[in-house]
C-alpha positions in Angstrom: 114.4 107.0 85.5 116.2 108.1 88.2 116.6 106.8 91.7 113.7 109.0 94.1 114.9 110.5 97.0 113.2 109.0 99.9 113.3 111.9 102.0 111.1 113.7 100.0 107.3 113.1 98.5 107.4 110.6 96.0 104.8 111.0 93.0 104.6 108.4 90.4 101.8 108.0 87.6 99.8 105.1 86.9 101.4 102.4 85.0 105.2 103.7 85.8 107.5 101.2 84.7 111.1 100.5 85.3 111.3 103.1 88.4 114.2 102.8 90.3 114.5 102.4 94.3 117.4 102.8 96.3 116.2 102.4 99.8 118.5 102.7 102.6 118.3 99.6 105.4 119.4 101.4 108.4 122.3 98.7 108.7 126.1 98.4 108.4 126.7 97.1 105.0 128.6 94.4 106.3 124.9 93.2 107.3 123.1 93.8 104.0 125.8 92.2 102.2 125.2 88.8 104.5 121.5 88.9 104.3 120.3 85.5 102.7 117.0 87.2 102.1 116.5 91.0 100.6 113.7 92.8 99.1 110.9 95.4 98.8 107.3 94.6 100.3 104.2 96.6 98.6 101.8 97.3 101.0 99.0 98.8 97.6 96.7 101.5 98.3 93.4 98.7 98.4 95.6 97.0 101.3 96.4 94.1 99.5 100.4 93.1 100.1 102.0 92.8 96.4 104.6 90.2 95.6 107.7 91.9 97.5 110.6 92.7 94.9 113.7 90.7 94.9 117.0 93.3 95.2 120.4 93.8 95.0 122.3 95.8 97.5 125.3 98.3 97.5 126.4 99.4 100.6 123.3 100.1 103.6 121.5 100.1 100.8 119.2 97.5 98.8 117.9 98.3 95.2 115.0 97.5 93.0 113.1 98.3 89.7 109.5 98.4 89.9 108.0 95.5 87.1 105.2 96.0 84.9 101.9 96.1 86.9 103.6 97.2 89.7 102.0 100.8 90.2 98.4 99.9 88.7 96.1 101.6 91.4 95.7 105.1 92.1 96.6 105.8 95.9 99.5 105.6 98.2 101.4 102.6 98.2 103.3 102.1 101.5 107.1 100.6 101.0 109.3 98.7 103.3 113.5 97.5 102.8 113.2 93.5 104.4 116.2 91.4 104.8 116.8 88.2 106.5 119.8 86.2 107.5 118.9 82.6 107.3 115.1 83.2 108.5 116.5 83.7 111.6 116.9 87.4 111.6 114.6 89.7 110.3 115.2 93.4 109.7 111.5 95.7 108.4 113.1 99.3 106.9 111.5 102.5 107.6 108.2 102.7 105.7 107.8 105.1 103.1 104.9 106.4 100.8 104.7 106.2 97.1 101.8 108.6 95.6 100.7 107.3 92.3 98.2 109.5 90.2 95.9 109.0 87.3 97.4 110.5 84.0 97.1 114.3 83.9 96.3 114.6 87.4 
């Protein structure tokens, strides 16, 4: 599947597998490429934080595949880029909103 643009509304179905995400960090990617630490945090549409997505980066950017089990509620799941340099510094991405709908909805 391709990547979504994050600029625009994201809509995903229940169950979605193998999505995609290139999120950009805001940073130089001198800095993404040093961070000891990068992923994806989950915040899932009951409110309970999911087990943030390790990721690879290219450039500003850091890049994950959603995993089976991922999108399994129907709501708006709120998305963050997190990197960390030694836990010392700690960078939170622009949050952004995943839509997931039932089937046929």
């Amino acid at each position: 599947m391709e990547d979504p643009n994050m600029t625009d509304a994201i809509i995903l179905y229940k169950g979605a597998v193998g999505v995609r995400f290139t999120v950009d960090t805001e940073l130089e990617a001198s800095e993404v490429s040093a961070a000891t630490l990068k992923q994806l945090n989950i915040k899932q549409p009951d409110g309970t934080v999911a087990t943030p997505w390790t990721c690879t980066d290219s450039g500003t950017t850091i890049i994950a595949s959603s995993p089976s089990g991922a999108f399994d509620q129907i709501g708006d799941y709120e998305m963050q880029a997190y990197l960390e340099w030694n836990g010392t510094a700690k960078h939170h991405g622009t949050t952004f909103i995943v839509t997931v709908l039932d089937e046929f909805e």
